[in-house]
Backbone bond lengths (Angstrom), bond angles and torsions (degrees), N, CA, C in turn:
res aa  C-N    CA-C-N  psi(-1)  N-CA   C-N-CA  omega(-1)  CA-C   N-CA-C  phi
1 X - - - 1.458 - - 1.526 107.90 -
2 X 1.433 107.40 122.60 1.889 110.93 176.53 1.339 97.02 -75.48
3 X 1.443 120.01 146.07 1.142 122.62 116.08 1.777 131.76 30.70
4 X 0.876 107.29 -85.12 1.471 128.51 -176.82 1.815 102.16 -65.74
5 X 0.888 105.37 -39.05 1.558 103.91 -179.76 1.228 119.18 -72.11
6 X 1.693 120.86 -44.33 1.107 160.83 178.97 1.496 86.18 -46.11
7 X 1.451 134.76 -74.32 1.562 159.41 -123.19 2.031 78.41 -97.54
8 X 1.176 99.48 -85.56 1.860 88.98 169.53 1.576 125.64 -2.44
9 X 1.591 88.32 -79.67 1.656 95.68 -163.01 1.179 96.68 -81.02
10 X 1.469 155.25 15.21 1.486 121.51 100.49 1.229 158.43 -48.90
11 X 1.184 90.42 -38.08 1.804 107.50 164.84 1.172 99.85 -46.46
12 X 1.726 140.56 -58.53 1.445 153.53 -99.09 1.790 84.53 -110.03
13 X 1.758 94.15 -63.65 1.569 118.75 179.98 1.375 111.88 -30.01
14 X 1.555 111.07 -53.56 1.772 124.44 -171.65 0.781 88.40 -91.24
15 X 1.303 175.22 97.99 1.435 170.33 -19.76 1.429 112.48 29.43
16 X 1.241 79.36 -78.78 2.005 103.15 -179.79 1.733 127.36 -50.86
17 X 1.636 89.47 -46.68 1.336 104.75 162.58 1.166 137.94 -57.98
18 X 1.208 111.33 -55.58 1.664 132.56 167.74 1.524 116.35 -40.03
19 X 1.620 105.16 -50.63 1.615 119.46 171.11 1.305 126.45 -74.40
20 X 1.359 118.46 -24.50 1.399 133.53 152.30 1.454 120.06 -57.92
21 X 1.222 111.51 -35.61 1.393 122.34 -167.36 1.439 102.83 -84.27
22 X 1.610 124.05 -53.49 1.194 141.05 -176.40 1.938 107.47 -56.05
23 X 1.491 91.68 -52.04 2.216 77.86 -178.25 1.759 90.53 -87.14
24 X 1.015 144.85 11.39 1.342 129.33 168.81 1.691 130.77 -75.98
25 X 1.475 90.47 -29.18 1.447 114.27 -178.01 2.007 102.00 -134.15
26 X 1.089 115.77 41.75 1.474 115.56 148.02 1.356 110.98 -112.76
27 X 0.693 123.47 130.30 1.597 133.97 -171.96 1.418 98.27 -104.85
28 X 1.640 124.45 109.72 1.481 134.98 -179.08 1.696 94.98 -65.40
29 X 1.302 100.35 175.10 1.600 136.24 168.03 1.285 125.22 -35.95
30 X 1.037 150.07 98.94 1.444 141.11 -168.64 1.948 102.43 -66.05
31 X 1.278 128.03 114.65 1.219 126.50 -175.36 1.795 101.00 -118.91
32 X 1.631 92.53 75.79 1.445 123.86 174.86 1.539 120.96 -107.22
33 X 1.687 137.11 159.11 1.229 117.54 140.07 1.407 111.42 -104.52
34 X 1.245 87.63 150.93 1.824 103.88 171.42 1.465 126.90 -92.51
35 X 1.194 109.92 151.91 1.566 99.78 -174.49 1.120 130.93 -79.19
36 X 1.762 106.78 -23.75 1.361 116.31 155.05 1.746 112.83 -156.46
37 X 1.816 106.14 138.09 1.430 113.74 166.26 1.279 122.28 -84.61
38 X 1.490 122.90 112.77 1.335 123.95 -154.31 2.027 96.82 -111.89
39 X 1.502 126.70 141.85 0.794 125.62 157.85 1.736 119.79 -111.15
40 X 1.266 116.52 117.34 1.346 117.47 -162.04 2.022 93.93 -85.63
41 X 1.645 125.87 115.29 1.125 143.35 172.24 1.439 119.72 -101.67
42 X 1.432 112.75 -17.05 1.555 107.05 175.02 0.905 139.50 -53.61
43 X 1.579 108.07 153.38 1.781 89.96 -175.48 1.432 122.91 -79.70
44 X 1.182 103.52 151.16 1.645 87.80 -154.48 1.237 120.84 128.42
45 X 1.313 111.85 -49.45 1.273 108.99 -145.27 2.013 92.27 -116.38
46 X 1.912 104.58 173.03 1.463 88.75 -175.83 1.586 116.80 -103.44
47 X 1.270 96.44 31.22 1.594 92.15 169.29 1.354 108.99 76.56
48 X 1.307 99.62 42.56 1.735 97.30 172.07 1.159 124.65 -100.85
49 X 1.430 128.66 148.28 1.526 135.52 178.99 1.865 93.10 -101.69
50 X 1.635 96.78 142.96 1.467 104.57 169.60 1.915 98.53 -146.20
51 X 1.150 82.21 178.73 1.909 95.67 172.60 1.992 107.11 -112.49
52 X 1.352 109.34 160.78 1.398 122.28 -176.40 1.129 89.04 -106.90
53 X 1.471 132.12 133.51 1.413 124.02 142.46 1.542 104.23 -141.72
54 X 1.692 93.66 119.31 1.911 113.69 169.45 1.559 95.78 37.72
55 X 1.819 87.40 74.10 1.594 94.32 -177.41 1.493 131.29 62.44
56 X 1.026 134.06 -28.11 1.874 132.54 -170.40 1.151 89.81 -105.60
57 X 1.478 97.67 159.18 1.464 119.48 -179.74 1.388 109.57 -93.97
58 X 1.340 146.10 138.93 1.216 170.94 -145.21 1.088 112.67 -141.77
59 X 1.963 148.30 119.72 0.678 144.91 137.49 1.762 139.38 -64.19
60 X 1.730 116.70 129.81 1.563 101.86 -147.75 1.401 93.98 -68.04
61 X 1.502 140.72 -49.32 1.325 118.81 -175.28 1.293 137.62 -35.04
62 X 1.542 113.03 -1.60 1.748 110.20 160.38 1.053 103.12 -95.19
63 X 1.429 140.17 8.66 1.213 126.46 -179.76 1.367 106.43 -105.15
64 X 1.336 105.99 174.31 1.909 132.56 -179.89 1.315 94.89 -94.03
65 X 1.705 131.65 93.16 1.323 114.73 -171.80 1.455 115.92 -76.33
66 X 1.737 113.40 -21.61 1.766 114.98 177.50 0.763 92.61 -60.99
67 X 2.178 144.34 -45.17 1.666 119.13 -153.32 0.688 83.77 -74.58
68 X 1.588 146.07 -35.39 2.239 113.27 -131.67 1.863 83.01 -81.75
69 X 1.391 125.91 -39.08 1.187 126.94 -158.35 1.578 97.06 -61.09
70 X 1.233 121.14 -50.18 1.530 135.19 -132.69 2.289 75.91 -86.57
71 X 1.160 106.64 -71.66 1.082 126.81 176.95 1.523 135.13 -42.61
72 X 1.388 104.29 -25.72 1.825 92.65 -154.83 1.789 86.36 -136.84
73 X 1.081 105.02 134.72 2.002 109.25 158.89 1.290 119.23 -96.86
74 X 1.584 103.04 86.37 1.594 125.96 169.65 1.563 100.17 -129.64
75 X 1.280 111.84 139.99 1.345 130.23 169.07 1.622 98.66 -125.51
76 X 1.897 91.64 148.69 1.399 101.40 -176.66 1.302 127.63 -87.02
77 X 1.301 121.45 142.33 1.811 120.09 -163.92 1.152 84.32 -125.29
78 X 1.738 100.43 133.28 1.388 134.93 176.12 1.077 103.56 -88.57
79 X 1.489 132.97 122.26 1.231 138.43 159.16 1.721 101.82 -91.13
80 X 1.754 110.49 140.04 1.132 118.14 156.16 1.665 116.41 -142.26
């Protein structure tokens, strides 16, 4: 084995790995509905939007926001 081949099937190796590694530990979209979309307006507070689910609070960035929209009949309630 040259050299050059050697240098390859590493390159090739960390390749494989890296991409294995990457969809292994991304955790997709949660394509759920929630029971309620809450926008937090108080004063005080930083203006955050979250989701309700069976009581706990849920943050939307685990969610699929086109499904819940496309999918689910929840409208968002402004808390102030």
């Amino acid at each position: 084995m040259n050299y050059k081949t050697l240098i390859l099937g590493i390159i090739i190796g960390l390749l494989f790995g890296v991409s294995i590694a990457y969809f292994s530990f991304s955790s997709p979209k949660l394509q759920v509905c929630p029971d309620e979309w809450i926008s937090d307006q108080m004063p005080g507070s930083s203006g955050s939007e979250y989701f309700i689910i069976k009581g706990k609070r849920a943050e939307i960035s685990s969610f699929d926001m086109d499904w819940v929209k496309k999918n689910c009949d929840i409208k968002l309630q402004v808390v102030v």
